[in-house]
C-alpha positions in Angstrom: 26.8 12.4 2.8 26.4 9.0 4.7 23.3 7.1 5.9 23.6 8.0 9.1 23.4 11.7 8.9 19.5 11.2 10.4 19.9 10.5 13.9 17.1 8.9 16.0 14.0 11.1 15.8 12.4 11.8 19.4 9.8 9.6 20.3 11.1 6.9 18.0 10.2 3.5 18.8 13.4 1.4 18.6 13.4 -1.9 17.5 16.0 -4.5 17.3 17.7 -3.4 21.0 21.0 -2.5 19.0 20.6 1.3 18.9 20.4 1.7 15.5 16.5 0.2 14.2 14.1 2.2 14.7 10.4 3.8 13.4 9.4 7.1 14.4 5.8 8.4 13.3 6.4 11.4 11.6 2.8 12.6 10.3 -0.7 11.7 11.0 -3.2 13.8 9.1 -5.0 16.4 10.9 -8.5 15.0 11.0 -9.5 12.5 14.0 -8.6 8.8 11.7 -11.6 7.4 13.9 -14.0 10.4 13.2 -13.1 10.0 9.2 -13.8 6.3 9.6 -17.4 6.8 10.6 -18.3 9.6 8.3 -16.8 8.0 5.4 -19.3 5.1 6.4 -22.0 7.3 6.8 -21.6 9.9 3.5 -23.9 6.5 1.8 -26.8 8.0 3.9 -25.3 11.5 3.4 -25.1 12.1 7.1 -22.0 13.3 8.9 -20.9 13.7 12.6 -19.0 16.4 14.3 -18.1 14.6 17.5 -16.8 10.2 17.9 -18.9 8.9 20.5 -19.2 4.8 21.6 -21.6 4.3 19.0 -19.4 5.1 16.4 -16.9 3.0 18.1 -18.9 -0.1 17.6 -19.5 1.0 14.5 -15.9 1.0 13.4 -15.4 -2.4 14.8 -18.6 -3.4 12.7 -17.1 -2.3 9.2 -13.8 -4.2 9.7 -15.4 -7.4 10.5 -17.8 -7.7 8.2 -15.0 -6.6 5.9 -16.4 -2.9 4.7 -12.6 -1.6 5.0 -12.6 1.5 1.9 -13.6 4.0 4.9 -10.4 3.0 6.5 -8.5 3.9 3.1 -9.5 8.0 4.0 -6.9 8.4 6.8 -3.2 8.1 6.0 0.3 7.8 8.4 4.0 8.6 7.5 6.3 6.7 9.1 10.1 7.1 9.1 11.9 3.6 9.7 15.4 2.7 9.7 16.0 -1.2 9.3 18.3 -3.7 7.9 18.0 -4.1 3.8 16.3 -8.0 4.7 13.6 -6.1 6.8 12.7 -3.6 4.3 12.5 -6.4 1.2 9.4 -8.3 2.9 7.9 -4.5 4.1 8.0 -3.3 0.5 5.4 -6.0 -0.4 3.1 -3.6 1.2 2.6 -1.2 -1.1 0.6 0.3 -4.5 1.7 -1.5 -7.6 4.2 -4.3 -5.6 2.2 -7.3 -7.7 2.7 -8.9 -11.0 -0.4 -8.3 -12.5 -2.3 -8.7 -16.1 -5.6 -7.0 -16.9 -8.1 -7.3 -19.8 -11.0 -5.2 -20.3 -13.6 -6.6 -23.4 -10.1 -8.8 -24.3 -8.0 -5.9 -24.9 -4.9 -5.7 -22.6 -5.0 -2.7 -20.4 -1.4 -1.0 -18.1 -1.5 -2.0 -14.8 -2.0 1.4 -13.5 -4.9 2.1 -15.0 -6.2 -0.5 -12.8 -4.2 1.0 -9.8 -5.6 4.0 -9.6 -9.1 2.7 -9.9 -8.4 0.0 -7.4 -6.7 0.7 -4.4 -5.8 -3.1 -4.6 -2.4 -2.7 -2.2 -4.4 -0.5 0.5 -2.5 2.6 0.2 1.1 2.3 0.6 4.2 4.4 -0.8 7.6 3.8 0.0 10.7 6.1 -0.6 14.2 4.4 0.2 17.6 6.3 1.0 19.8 5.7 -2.4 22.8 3.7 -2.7 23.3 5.7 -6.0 23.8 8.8 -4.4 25.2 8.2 -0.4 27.6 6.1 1.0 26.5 3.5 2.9 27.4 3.9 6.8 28.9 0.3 8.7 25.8 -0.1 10.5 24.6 -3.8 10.7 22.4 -6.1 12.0 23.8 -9.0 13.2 21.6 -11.6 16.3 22.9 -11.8 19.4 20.8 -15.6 19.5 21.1 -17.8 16.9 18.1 -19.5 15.2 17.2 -22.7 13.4 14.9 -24.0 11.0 12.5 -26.7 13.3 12.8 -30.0 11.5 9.1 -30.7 11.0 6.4 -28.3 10.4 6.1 -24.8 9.4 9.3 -24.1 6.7 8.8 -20.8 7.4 9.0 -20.8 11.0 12.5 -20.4 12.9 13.1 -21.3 16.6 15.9 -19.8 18.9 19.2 -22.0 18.9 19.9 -24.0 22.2 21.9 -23.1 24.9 24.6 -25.7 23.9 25.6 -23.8 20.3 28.3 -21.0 20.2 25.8 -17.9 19.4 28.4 -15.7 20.5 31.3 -17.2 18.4 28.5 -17.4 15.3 28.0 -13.5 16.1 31.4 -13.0 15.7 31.9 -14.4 12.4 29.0 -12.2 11.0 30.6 -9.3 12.4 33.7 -10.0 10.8 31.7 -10.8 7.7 29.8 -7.6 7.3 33.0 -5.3 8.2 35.2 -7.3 5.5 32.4 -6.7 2.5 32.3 -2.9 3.7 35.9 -2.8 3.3 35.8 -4.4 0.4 32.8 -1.4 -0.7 35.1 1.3 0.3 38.0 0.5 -1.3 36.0 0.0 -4.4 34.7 3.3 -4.1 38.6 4.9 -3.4 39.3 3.0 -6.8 37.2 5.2 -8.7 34.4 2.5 -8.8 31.1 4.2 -8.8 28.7 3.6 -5.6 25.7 1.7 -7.3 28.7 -0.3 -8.1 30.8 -1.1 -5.1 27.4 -1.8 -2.7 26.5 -5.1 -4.6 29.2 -6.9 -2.1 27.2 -5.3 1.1 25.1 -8.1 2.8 21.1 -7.8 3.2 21.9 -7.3 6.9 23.2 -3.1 6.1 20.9 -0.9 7.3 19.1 1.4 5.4 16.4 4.3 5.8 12.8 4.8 4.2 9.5 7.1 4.6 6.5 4.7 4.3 3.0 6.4 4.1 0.3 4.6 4.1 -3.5 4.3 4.5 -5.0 3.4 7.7 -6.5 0.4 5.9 -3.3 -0.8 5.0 -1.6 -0.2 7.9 -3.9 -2.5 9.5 -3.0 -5.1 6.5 0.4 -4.6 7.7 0.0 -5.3 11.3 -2.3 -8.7 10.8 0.2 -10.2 8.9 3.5 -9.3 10.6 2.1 -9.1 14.2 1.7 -12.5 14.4 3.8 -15.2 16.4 5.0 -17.1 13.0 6.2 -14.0 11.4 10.1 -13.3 11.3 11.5 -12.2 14.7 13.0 -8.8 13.0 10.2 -7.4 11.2 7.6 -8.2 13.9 9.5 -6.3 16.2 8.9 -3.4 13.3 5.2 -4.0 13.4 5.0 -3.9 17.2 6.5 -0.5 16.8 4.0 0.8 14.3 1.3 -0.8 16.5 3.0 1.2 19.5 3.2 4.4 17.7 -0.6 4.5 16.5 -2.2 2.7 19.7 -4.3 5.4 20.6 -6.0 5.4 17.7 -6.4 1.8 16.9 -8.0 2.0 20.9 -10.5 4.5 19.8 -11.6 2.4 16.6 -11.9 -0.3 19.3 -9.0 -2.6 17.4 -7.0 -4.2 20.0 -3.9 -6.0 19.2 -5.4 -9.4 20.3 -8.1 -8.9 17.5 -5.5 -7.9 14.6 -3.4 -10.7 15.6 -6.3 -13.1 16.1 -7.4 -12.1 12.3 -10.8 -11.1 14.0 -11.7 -9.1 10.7 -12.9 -9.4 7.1 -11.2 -9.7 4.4 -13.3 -8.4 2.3 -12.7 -4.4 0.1 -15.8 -3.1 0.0 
């Protein structure tokens, strides 16, 4: 078995315009997300609604901003994505039990997951990877078509797209060649006798791989604040303009645009 036995999914939103990325939404659970939202709220005055109407709408967009996010922690989505191995290391930040974290309670030192299963403190998230361990790896990889550069002054972070005047075509070349000469290098390995947790350490970050991510409504939100925005990286903002795609609707009925989520119109508060 490879990693590419999946094929696309229908209805998968596809990502970095090489016909390989994608993320397809493959459950949302049953109940409306907006309706749950509300009557989560509303269970402190043990009161419940059958039916989302405009008032509830406002009052979804009231609980976010004034940062009164657990009822968004009620409603969860699995989503199937399929990026390169750079994408998914700065995704798996978002999820349950991705910090370093210490905890006393009256001195005495106490496991990080008791505290995790008290505290929702990563909003909901659960990630299951394909396993270099047990598949071969498939020679699928990411390489730019443009070229970018770090700007000189400002933001470290930040990358701009390389002029006209550089080779990007040349520089995509060389990549190419470099990914296709480390998976030779991983197959022969293999054909050696070399075990497969082995021989992938020479693939580069750029290999794509394959993961379920399911996640809380809350956190998908998290998600989308943070990696929507202009100064994320190119690659995994054009991830979290897919998840945005796939979930619109619902986001539309909870009255969260993607203009407020970028903006940061919201509260950052747990309550």
């Amino acid at each position: 078995m490879s990693t590419n036995e999946i094929t696309l999914p229908a209805d998968a939103a596809e990502t970095l315009d090489d016909g390989i990325g994608f993320v397809a939404l493959v459950d949302r659970m049953q109940v409306d997300p907006a309706l749950k939202v509300v009557n989560a709220a509303r269970i402190s005055y043990d009161k419940k609604k059958a039916a989302f109407d405009e008032r509830d709408k406002k009052l979804c967009a009231f609980l976010w901003e004034h940062g009164h996010t657990s009822p968004y922690r009620h409603s969860f989505y699995t989503f199937h994505w399929k990026a390169p191995l750079f994408v998914f290391r700065q995704a798996f930040k978002y999820q349950v039990g991705s910090g370093w974290r210490k905890y006393e309670v009256d001195g005495n030192p106490v496991s990080l997951e008791v505290f995790d299963v008290m505290f929702d403190t990563d909003k909901g998230c659960s990630w299951n990877e394909v396993s270099g361990r047990y598949v071969e790896w498939t020679p699928e990889f990411y390489v730019p078509k443009v070229m970018r550069a770090n700007p000189p002054h400002g933001n470290k972070q930040a990358s701009i797209d390389l002029g006209a005047s550089f080779d990007h075509a040349r520089e995509r070349e060389l990549m190419v060649a470099e990914c296709r000469e480390s998976f030779e290098r991983y197959k022969a390995r293999i054909e050696r006798g070399v075990a497969k947790e082995i021989a992938r350490l020479c693939l580069p970050q750029s290999v794509y791989s394959q993961a379920y991510w399911t996640v809380s409504l809350q956190g998908v939100l998290h998600f989308l604040e943070q990696r929507l925005k202009p100064d994320a990286q190119y690659e995994i903002r054009r991830y979290a303009e897919a998840v945005h795609a796939l979930i619109r609707s619902d986001l539309d009925r909870l009255g969260i645009t993607c203009e407020r989520i970028v903006a940061g119109d919201f509260g950052s508060g747990s309550a």
